[in-house]
FINU-497573 format. One record per residue (C-alpha): residue in three letters; x, z, y; residue number from 1. Coordinates in Angstrom, 3 decimals. Each point is the difference from the previous one (the first is absolute). Layout:
REM residues N
+-----+----------+----------+----------+-----+
|  aa |        x |        z |        y |   i |
+-----+----------+----------+----------+-----+
| ALA |        X |        Z |        Y | NUM |
...
+-----+----------+----------+----------+-----+
REM end
This chain:
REM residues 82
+-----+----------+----------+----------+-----+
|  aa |        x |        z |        y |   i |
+-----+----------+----------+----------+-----+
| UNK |   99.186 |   79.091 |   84.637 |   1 |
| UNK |   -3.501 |    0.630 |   -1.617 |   2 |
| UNK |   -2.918 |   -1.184 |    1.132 |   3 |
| UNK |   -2.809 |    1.813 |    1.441 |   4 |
| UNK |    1.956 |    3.154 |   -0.277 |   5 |
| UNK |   -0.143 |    1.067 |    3.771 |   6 |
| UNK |   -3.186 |    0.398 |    1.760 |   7 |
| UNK |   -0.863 |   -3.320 |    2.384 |   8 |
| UNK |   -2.055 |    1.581 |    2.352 |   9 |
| UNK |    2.909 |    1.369 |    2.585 |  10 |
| UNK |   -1.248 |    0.483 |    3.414 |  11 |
| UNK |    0.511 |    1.995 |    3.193 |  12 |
| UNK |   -1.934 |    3.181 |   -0.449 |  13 |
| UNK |   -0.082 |    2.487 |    2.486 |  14 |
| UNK |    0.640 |    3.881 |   -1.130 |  15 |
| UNK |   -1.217 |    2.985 |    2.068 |  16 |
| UNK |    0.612 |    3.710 |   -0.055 |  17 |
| UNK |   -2.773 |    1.928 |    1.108 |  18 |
| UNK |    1.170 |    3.092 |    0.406 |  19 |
| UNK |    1.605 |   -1.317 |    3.486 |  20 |
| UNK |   -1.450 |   -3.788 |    0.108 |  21 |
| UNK |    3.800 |   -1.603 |   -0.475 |  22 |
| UNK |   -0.559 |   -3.526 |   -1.322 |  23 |
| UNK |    1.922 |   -2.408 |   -1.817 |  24 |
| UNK |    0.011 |   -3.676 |   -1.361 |  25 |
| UNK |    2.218 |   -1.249 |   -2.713 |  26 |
| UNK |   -0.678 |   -2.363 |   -3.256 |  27 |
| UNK |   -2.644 |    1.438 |   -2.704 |  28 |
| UNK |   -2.249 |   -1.017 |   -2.623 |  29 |
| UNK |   -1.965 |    2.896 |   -0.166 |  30 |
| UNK |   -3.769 |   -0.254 |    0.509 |  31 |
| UNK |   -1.822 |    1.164 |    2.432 |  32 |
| UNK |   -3.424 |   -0.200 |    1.693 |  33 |
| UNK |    0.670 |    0.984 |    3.600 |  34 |
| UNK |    1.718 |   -2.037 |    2.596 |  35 |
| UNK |    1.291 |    0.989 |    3.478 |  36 |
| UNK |    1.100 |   -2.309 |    3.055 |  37 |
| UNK |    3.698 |   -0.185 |    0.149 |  38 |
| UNK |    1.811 |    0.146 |    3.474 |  39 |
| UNK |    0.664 |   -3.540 |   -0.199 |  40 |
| UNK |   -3.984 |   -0.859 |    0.179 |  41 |
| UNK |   -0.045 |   -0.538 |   -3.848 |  42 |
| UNK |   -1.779 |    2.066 |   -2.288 |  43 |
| UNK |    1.315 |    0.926 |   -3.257 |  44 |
| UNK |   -0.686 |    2.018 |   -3.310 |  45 |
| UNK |    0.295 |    4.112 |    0.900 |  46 |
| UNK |    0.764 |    2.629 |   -2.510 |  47 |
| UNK |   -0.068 |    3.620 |    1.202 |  48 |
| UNK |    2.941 |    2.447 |   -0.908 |  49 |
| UNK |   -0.585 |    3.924 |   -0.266 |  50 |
| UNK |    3.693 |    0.057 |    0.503 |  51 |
| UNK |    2.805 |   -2.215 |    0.984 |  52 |
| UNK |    3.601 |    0.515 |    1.081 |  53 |
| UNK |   -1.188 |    1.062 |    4.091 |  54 |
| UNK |   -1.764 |    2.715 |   -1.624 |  55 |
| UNK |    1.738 |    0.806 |   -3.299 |  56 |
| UNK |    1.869 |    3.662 |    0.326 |  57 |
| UNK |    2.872 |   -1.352 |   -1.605 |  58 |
| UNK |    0.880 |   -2.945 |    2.821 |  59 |
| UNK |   -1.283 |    2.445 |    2.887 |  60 |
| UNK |    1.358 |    3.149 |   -0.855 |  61 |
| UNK |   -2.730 |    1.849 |    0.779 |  62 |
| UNK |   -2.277 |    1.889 |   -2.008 |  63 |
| UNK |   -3.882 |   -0.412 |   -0.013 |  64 |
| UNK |   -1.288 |    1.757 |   -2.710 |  65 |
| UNK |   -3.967 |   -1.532 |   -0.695 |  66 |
| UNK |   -2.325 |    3.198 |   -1.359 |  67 |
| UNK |   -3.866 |   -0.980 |   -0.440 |  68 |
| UNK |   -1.180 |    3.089 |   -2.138 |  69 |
| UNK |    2.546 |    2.945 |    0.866 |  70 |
| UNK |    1.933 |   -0.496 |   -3.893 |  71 |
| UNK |    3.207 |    0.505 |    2.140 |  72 |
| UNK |   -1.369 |    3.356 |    1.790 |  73 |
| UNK |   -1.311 |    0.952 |   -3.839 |  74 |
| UNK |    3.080 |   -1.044 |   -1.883 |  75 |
| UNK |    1.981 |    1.788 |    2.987 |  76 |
| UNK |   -2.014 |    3.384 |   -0.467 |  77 |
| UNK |   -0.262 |    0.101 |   -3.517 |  78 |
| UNK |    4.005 |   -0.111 |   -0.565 |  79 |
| UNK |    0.807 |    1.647 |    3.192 |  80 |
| UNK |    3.000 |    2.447 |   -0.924 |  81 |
| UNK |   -0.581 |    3.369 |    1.287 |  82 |
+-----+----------+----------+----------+-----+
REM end
C-alpha cells in the first residue's frame, strides 16, 4: 500500500437533510464548521444536505417539483400544444 494516499482525518460526522430535519452519522473527512449535539450527549461535525435519500423522488416515489421563479409555468405556456 502507498503511503499517505488516503485521507487520516476519518471521523464520525453527522449529515442532515433539511428539507425534513432527518439526521445521520457515519465516517467522513469532509470539513466543516458547524457542529450539532448527537443523541448520545456528544457533539459532532454537521453538514447540511438539500437532499438525501428520505427526500430524494427517486427512493420516495413521490414527486415534488421545486419552482422559485415560475420557468416551469413559462416553459409550460410557451410550448403548450393547442
Amino acid at each position: 500500500m502507498k503511503k499517505d494516499l488516503h485521507p487520516s482525518n476519518y471521523r464520525l460526522v453527522v449529515f442532515k437533510d433539511m428539507s425534513n430535519d432527518y439526521a445521520f452519522i457515519t465516517k467522513s473527512c469532509i470539513d466543516t464548521k458547524e457542529t450539532i449535539k448527537w443523541e448520545d450527549g456528544n457533539e459532532y461535525p454537521l453538514v447540511k444536505l438539500e437532499i438525501s435519500h428520505t427526500s430524494h423522488p427517486y427512493y420516495t416515489g413521490k414527486m415534488k417539483l421545486v419552482d422559485t421563479a415560475g420557468r416551469i409555468d413559462k416553459f409550460r405556456n410557451r410550448y403548450n400544444k393547442k
